[in-house]
N, C-alpha and C positions, 0 to 999 in steps of 0.2 A: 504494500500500500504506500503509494506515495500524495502529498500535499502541494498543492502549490495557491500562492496567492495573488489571485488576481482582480486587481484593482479591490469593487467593495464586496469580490466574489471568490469562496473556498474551493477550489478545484481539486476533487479525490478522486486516483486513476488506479485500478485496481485490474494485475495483469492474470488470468488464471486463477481466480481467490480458491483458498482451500477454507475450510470451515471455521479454522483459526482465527482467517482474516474478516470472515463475514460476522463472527461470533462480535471479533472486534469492534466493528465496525456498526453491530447490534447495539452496540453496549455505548459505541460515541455519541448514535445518534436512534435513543429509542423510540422517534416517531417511527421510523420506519416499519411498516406493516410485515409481520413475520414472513407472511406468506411472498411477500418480496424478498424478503433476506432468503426464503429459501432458494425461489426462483434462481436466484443469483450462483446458483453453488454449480449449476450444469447449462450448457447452452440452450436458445430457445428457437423453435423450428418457427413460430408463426408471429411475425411485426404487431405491436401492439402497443397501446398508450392507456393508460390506467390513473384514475383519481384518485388516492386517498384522502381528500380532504387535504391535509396538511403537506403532501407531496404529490408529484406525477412521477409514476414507471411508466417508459417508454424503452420500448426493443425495437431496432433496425436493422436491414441487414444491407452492407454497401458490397457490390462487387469487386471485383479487384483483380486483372488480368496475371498471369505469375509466367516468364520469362522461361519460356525450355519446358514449361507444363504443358502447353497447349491448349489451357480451358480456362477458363473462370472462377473465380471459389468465391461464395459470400463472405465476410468479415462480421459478424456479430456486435452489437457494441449497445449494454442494456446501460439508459440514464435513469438516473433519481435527481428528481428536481425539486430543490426547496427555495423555501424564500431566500439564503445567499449563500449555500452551497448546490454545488453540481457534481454526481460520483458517475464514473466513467467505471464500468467494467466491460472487460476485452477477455477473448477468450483465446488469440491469438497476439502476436504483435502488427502493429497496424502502420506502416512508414506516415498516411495522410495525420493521423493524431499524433504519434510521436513529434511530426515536423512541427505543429502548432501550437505541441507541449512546451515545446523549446521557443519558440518563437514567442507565446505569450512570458517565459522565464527570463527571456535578457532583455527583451524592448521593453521599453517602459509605455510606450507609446501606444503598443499592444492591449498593454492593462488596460491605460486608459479609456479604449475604443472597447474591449472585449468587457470589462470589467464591472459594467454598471447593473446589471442586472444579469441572474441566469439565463433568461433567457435570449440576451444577448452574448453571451458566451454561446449558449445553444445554436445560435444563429447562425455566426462567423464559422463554428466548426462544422455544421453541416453546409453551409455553403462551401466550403474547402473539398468535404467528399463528393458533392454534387459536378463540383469544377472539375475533379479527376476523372470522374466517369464520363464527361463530358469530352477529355483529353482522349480515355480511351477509344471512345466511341469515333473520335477522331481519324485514332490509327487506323481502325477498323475501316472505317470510311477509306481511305489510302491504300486498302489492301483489297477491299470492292473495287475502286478504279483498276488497280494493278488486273484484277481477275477478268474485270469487264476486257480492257484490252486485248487479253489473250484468249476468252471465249470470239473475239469476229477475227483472231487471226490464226484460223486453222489450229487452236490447241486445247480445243475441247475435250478430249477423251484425257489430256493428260493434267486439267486440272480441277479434274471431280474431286479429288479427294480434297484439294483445298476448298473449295466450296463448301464441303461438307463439314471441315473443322470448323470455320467461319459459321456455320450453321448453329453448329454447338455453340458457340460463342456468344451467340447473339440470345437462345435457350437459356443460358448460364446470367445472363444480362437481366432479361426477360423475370426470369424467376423470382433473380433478390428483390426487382424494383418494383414489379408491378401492385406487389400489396402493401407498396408504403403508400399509395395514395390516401387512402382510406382511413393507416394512418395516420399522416399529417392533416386530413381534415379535422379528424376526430384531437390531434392536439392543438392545432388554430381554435377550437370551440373549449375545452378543458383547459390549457394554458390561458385563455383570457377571464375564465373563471377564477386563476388561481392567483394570474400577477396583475388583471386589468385591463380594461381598453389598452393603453399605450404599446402592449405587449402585441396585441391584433397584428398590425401591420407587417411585423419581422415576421411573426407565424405566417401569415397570410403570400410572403412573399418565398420564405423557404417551397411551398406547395407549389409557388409556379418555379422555383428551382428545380425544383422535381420532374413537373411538368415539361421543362426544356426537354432535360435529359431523355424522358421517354418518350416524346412526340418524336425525339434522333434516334433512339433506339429503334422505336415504329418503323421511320422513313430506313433505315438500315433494314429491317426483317424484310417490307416489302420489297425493295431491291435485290437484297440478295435470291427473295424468294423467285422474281421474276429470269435474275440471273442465271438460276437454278433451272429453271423451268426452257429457259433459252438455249443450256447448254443443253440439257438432255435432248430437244429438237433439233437441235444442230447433228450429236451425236447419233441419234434416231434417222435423219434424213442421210449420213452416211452410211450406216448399216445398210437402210432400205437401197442403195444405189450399188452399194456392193452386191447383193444378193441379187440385185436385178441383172446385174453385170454377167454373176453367176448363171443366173437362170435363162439367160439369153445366149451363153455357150452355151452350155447345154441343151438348148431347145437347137441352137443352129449344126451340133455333131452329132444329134441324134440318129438322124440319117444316113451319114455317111459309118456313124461306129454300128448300126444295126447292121447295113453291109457288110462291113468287115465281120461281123461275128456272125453271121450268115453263110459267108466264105470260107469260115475256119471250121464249120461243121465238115462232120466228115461221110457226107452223102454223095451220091451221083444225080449226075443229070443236073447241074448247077448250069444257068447259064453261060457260057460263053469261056468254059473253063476248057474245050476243046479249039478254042482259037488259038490262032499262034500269039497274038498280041492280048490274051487275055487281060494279064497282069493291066499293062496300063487301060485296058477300054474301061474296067470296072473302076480302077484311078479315077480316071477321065467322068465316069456316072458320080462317084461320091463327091468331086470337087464340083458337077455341074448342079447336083443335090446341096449344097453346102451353099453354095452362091444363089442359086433360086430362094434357097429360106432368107439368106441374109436378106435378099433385095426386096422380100415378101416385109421381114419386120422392117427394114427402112423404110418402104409406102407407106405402111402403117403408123410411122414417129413412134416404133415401141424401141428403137435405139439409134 
């Protein structure tokens, strides 16, 4: 458990609490409602903002891309909010709070802007996680153009499988964000019960932070989905032109290989097997068979 003071606000960040810590932390501050201290002790699968009268418990989950993972992992981060403390437990380490741990510890200037109320500490730190996702979402964006280019220049088939991670991606995005909305409504109504009108507008504005990020997330699903759907037709209309390719030999040798396997039987009285120039007159039939289909499906525009 660490402390820090910011400006007229007590900032408590708790990394992993074991029971000792929570017990502790029972005992600092015994408004907290039990059933919150217990919550605390294990991670929580479902976003959620809670009144206790004398406090708000609030759980979020922010995304967070991981470098050589390949996928996305939510970051957990459950607040308790009172009238001038704010307790941060994490259940992982988190770079976006760590960096604004520190940044509210040396600048002064920090305090001052961050410090005045919880729920202005609340504000600035979720706008910070909002900004990152917003970064990621970014990259993401950068690596749909990268794909879009290589789907119209002939390299469909060879980047399915990045499409499909990126797919993941944007699922893993999807998941953490989509039920904070409901969330932060339900805390813009509960926080202004608990610290005021004045508080409304931060609250109110974190939601359309939110908002940003998920209407970019949207516009990324539907892109890529379209993406998606673009290569596989692409991929789809080369197969089909292969097999036609296929199937259009095949229809134009059939003739000439039935011949031949006609010939190789070992019967009497085959046509023309008592001429002297047998050999090529039946040549002469399959190549003249061979060329009558081809000029038959060219009439047609079947090749």
């Amino acid at each position: 458990m660490r402390e820090l003071k910011v400006g007229n606000i007590k900032w408590i960040s708790l990394l992993k609490p074991d029971a000792d810590e929570i017990r502790e932390l029972g005992g600092q501050f015994p408004q907290i409602h039990p059933l919150v201290l217990e919550e605390l002790l294990t991670p929580t699968i479902r976003p959620r903002v809670e009144n206790y009268d004398h406090h708000l418990y609030m759980v979020l989950h922010f995304p967070r891309f991981v470098p050589g993972f390949e996928k996305s992992i939510a970051n957990e981060i459950d607040f308790i909010l009172m009238q001038d403390v704010v307790i941060t437990v994490q259940y992982d380490s988190i770079p976006v709070l760590e960096d604004f741990w520190h940044e509210c510890e040396e600048e002064e200037i920090a305090k001052e802007r961050y410090g005045k109320t919880p729920i202005h500490l609340l504000y600035y730190l979720l706008r910070q996680f909002f900004a990152t996702a917003v970064r990621e979402l970014d990259q993401i964006q950068e690596e749909i153009d990268l794909l879009e280019e290589k789907v119209f220049t002939g390299q469909a088939k060879e980047i399915l499988e990045d499409i499909t991670f990126l797919k993941r991606d944007i699922l893993d995005f999807r998941r953490a964000l989509k039920p904070q909305h409901l969330t932060l409504e339900s805390l813009t109504h509960q926080g202004t019960v608990l610290y005021g009108e004045k508080s409304k507008p931060f609250l109110a504005d974190l939601l359309g932070e939110y908002l940003k990020a998920w209407n970019l997330l949207e516009t990324h699903k539907e892109t890529l989905d379209a993406l998606y759907d673009t290569n596989r037709q692409l991929i789809a209309a080369k197969t089909n032109e292969v097999m036609r390719v296929f199937a259009t030999l095949a229809f134009i040798t059939f003739i000439p290989t039935a011949v031949a396997n006609i010939y190789g039987m070992n019967i009497e009285n085959l046509p023309f097997v008592d001429q002297a120039n047998s050999f090529w007159i039946v040549l002469s039939f399959m190549g003249l068979a061979t060329l009558l289909v081809y000029l038959a499906l060219k009439w047609r525009k079947l090749i």
